[in-house]
C-alpha positions in Angstrom: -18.6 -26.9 -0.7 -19.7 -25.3 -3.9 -17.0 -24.6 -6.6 -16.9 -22.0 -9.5 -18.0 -23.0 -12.9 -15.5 -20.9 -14.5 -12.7 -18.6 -13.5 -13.3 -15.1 -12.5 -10.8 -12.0 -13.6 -8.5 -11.1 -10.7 -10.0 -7.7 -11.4 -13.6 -8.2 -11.0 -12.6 -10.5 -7.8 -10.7 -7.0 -6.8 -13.7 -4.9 -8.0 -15.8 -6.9 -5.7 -13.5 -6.9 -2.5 -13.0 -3.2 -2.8 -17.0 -2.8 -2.4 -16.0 -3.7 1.5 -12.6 -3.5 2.4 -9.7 -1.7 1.9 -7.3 -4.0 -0.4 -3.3 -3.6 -0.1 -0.5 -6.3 -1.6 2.5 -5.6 0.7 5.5 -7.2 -1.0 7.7 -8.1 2.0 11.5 -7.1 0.1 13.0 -5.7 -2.8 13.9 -9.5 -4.4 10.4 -10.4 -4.0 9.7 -6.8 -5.7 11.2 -7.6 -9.0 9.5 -10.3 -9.0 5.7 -9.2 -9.0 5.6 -5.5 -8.3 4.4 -4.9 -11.8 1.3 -6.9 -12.0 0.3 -5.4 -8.4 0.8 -2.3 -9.7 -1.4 -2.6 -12.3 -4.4 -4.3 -10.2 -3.5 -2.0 -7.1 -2.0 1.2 -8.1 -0.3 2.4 -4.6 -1.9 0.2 -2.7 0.8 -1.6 -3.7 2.9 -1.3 -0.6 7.0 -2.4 -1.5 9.2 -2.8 1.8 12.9 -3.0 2.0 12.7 -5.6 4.6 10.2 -8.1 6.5 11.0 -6.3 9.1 8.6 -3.2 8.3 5.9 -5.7 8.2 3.8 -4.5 11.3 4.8 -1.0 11.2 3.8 -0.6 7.7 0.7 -2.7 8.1 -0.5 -0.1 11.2 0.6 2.8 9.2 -1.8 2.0 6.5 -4.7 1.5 8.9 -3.6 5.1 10.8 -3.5 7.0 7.6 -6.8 5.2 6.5 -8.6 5.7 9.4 -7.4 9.2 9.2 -5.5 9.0 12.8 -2.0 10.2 11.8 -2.0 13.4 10.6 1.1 13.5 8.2 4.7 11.2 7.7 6.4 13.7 10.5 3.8 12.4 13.0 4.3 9.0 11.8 7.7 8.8 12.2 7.4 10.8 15.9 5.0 7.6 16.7 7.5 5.1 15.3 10.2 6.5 17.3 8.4 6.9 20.6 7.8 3.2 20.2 11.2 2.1 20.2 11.7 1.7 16.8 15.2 2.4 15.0 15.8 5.3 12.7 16.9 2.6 10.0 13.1 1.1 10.6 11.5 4.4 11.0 12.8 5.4 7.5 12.2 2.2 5.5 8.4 2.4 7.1 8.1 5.8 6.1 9.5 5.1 2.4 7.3 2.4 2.1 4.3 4.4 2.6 5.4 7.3 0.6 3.0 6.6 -2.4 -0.1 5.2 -0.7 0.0 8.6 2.0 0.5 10.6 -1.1 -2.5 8.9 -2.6 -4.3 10.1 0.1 -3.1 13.3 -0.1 -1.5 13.7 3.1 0.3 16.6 4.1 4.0 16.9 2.7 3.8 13.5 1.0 4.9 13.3 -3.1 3.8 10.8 -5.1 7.0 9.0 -6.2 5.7 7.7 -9.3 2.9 7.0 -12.3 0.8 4.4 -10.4 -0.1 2.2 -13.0 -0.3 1.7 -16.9 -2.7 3.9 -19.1 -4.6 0.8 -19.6 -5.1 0.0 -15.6 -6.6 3.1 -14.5 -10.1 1.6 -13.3 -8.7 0.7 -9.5 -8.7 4.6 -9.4 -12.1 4.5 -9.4 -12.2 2.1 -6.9 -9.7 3.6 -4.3 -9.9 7.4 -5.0 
């Protein structure tokens, strides 16, 4: 096992990852949101993803991989293939909140961006993501 001879800035380890994959930091409740939401926000801009509840887990992680992959056409369609799937209204809205900024990002049809992304200082992930 080989180890690093010094430590490598979260953002060129970021930087690097983004060359291949599509990054996202999904922050599992709104306690644990106060908590580091910030900092993600900085690194990730709206691939920050911030849920209301574990509970949105899965449906937020396959949203992000729809929208992505360019398979759901807006948040109406999402939320028609939420419900078909048996899941609540209550779900069906926190899944669709959560996403807000990252389908907006996208620029999916009828979605707002909620808010600045990130501090005038953190603007390279836009680079990155855009």
């Amino acid at each position: 096992m080989e180890f690093l001879d010094e430590d490598i800035p979260i953002e060129e380890v970021i930087a690097a990852a983004s060359e291949t994959y599509h990054l996202f930091f999904l922050i599992p409740d709104v306690q644990r949101r106060k908590q580091c939401e910030a900092r993600w926000r900085e690194l990730l801009g709206d691939h920050t993803i911030c849920m209301e509840s574990p509970a949105d887990t899965c449906a937020v992680a396959a949203a992000i991989v729809g929208l992505t992959e360019q398979r759901i056409p807006n948040l109406d369609a999402l939320a028609q293939i939420l419900s078909a799937n048996g899941f609540s209204r209550e779900r069906v809205g926190s899944t669709i909140r959560a996403i807000q900024p990252y389908a907006a990002l996208v620029k999916l049809p009828g979605a707002v961006l909620a808010q600045a992304s990130a501090g005038a200082g953190s603007r390279w992930w836009k680079r990155l993501f855009s």
